[in-house]
C-alpha positions as CSV (number, residue, x, y, z in Angstrom):
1,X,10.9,-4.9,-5.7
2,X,7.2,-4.7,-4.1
3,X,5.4,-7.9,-2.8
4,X,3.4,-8.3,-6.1
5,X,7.1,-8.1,-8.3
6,X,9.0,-10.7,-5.8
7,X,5.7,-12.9,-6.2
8,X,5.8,-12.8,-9.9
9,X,9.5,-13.2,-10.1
10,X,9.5,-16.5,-8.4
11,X,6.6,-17.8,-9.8
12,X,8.7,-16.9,-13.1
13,X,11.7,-18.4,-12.2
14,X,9.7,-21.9,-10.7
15,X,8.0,-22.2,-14.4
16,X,11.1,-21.3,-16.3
17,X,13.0,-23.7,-14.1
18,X,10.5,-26.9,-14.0
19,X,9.8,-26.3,-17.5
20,X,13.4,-27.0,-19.0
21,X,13.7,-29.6,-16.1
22,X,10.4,-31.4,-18.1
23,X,11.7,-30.6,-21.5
24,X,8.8,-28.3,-22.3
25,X,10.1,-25.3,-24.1
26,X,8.2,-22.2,-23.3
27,X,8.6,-18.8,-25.4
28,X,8.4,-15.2,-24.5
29,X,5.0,-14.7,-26.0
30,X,3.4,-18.0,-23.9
31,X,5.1,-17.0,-21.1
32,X,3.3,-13.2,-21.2
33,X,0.3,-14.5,-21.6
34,X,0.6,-17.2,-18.9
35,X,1.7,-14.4,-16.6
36,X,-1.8,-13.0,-17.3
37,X,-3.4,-15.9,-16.5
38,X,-1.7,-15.9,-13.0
39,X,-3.2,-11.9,-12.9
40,X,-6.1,-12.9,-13.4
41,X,-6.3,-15.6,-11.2
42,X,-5.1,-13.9,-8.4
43,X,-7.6,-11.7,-8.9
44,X,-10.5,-13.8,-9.1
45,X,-9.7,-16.7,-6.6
46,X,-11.5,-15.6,-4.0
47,X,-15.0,-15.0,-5.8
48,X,-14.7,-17.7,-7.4
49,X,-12.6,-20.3,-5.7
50,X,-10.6,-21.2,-8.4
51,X,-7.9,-22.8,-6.6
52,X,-6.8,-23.6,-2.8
53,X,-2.9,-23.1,-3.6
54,X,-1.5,-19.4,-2.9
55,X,2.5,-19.9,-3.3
56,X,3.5,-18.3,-6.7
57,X,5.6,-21.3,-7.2
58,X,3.6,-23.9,-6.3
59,X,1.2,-22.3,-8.9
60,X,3.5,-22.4,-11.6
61,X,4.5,-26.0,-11.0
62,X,1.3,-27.9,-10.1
63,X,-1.4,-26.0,-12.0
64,X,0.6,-24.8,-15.1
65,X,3.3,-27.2,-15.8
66,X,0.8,-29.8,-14.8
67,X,-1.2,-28.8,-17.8
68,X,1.4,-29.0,-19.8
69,X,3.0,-32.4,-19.0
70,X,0.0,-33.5,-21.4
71,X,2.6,-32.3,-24.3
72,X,4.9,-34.9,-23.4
73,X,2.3,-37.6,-23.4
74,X,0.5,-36.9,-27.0
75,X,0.9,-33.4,-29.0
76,X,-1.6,-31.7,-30.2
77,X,-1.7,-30.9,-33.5
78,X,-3.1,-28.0,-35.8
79,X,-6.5,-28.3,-36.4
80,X,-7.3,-31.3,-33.9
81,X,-10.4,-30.4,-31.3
82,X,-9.9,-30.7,-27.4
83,X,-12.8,-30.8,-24.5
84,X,-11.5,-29.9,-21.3
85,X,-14.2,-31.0,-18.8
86,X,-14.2,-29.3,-15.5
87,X,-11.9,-26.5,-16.4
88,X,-11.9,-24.4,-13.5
89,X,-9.5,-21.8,-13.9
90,X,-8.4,-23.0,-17.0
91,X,-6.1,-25.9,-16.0
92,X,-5.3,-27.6,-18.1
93,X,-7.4,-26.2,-21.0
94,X,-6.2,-22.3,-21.0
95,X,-2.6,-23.2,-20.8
96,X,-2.4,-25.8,-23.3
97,X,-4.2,-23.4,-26.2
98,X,-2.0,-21.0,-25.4
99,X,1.1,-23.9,-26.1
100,X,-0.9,-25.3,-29.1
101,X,-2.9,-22.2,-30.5
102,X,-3.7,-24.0,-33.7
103,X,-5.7,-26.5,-32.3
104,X,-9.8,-25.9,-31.1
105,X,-10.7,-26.0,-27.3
106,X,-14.0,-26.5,-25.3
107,X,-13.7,-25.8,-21.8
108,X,-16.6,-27.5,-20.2
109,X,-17.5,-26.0,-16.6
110,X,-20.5,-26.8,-14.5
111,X,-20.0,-23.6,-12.2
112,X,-21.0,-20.7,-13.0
113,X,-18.7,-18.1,-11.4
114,X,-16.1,-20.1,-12.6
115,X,-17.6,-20.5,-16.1
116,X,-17.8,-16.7,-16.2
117,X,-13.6,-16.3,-15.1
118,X,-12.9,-18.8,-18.1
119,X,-15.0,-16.3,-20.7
120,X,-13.2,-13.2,-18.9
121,X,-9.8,-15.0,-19.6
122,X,-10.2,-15.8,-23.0
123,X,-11.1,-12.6,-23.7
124,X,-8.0,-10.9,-22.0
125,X,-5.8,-13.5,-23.3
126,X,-7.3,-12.9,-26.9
127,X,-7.7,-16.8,-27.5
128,X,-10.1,-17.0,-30.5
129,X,-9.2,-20.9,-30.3
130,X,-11.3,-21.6,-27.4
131,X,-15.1,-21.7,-26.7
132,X,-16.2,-21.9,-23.3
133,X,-19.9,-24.2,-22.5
134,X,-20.9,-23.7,-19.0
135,X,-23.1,-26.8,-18.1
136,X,-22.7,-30.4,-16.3
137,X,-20.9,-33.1,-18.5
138,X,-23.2,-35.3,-18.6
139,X,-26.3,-33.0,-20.4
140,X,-23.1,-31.6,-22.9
141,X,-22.3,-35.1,-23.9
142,X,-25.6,-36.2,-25.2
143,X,-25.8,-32.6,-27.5
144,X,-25.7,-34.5,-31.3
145,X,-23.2,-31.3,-32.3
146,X,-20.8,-32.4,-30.1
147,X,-21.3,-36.2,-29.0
148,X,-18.2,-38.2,-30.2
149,X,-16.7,-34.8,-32.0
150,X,-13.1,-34.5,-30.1
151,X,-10.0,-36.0,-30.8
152,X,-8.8,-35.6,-27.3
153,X,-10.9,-35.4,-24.3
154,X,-8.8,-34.0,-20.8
155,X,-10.1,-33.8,-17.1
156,X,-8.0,-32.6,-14.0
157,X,-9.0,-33.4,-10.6
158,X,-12.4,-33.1,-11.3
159,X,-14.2,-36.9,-10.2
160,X,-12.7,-40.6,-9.9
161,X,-12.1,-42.7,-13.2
162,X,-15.0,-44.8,-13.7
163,X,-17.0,-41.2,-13.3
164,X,-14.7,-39.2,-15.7
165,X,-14.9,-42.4,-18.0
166,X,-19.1,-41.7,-18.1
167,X,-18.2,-38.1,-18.6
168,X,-15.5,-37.9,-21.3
169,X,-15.8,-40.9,-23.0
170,X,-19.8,-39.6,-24.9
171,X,-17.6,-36.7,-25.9
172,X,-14.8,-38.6,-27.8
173,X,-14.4,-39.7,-31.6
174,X,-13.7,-43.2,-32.5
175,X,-10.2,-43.1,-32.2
176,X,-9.7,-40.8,-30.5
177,X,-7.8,-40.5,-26.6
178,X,-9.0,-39.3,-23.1
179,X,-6.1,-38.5,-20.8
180,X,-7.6,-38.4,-17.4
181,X,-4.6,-36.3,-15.1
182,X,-4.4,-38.2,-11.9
183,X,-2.3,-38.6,-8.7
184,X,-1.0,-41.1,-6.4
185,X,-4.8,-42.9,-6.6
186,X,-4.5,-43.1,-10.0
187,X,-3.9,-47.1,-10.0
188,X,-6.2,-47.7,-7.9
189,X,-9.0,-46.1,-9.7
190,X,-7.9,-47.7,-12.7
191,X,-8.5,-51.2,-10.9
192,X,-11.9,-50.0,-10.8
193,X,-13.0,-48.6,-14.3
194,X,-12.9,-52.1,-15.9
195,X,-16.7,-52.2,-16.3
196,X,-16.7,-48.8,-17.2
197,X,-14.5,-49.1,-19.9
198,X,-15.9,-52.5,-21.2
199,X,-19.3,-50.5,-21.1
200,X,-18.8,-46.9,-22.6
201,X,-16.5,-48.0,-25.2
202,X,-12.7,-47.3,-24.3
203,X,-9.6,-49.3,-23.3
204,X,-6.1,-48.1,-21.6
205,X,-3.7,-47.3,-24.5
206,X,-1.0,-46.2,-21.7
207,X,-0.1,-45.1,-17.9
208,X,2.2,-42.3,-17.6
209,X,3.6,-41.6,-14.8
210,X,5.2,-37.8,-14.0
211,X,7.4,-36.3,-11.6
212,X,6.7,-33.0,-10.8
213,X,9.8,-30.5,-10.5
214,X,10.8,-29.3,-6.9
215,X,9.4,-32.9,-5.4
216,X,5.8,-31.3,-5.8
217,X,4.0,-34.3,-6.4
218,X,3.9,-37.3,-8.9
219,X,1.2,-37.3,-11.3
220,X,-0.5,-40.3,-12.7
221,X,-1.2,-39.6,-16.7
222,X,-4.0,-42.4,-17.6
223,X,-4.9,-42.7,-21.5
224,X,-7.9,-43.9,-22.8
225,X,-8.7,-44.9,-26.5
226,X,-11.7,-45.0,-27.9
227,X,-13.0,-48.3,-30.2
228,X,-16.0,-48.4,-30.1
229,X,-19.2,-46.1,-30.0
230,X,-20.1,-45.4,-26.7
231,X,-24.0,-46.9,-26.1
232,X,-26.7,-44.7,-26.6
233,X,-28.0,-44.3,-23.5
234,X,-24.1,-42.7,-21.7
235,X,-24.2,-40.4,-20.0
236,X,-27.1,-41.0,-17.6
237,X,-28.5,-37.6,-16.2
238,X,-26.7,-35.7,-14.6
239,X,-25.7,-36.7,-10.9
240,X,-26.3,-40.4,-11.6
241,X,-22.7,-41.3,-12.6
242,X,-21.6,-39.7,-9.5
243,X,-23.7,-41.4,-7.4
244,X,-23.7,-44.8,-9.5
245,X,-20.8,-45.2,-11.2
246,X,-20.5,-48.0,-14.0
């Protein structure tokens, strides 16, 4: 067994493993094209810095099954429309249309390079489910086609909560959820959002809180429902809910 076979073995085994340990089922056919995903972003990482983590297990725990602990949160069901903003390399977007390829996917990513892996990806991965919109959140948001369209809104490590909130929240249906994936600052940024949420339109339907497999890291799962329409004038211009959060 080469270098490349032993890598993709235990990155394999790691997803295989953590994925019955979560109760997340994954079949032959996900699990192919998942393993092109990992091809593909091993061979794009370093033009376009799609992720600091380089262990083939490590990958399969906290990029892909971290995608998919989503699923044990709130399925997604046929027909429904998901924005993933900040994509990246398609965490948790990619992997979760793959799991749920009757549902409709945005991936929403400011960076070009990395905008350009996601549209290389979908092609490969044949995913005629997903549309990729490069461009900041925050311009994407105030587009009338899409403003309060999705009935879930996700974001991964992308900015803190009362930032996400100003990003995600334009973008969701009445109704509808935002699940913001978060680690151990997860409560405190929620201590923090109050005026955001009051403001934009949402309120905490639940806190999940994860275990990764292998001791890899506990994630904090924070849901959002939308009540009420979010105020005309969310999301400022781009940059400005960065540097002045709500």
């Amino acid at each position: 067994m080469n270098t490349s076979d032993s890598s993709s073995e235990h990155w394999r085994q790691a997803l295989l493993e953590g994925a019955a340990e979560l109760g997340l089922p994954i079949s032959e056919a996900e699990l192919h094209a998942y393993r092109a995903h990992l091809h593909l972003l091993l061979e794009h990482n370093r033009a376009a810095s799609l992720t600091t983590i380089t262990d083939p297990a490590e990958i399969a725990i906290k990029h892909f099954l971290d995608s998919l602990i989503c699923l044990q949160i709130r399925d997604i069901a046929p027909d429904e429309t998901v924005a993933d903003i900040g994509s990246g390399a398609g965490f948790p977007g990619l992997v979760l249309a793959v799991a749920r390829p009757a549902a409709h996917y945005t991936l929403i990513e400011a960076t070009k390079k990395r905008a350009a892996f996601l549209q290389r990806a979908v092609t490969n991965l044949s995913l005629p489910n997903v549309t990729i919109i490069p461009g900041r959140a925050e311009a994407i948001g105030r587009r009338p086609d899409l403003r309060e369209s999705y009935d879930l809104v996700l974001s991964r490590a992308v900015a803190p909560l009362p930032v996400l909130l100003e990003y995600s929240l334009p973008l969701t249906r009445l109704g509808g959820h935002f699940l913001a994936y978060k680690g151990p600052a997860g409560d405190e940024e929620l201590q923090q959002s109050g005026d955001a949420l009051e403001t934009l339109g949402g309120r905490i339907a639940h806190v999940h809180r994860v275990d990764l497999p292998r001791a890899m890291g506990r994630r904090t799962l924070i849901e959002v429902e939308k009540f009420a329409p979010t105020p005309s004038r969310y999301p400022r211009r781009p940059g400005i809910p960065a540097k002045r959060p709500l």
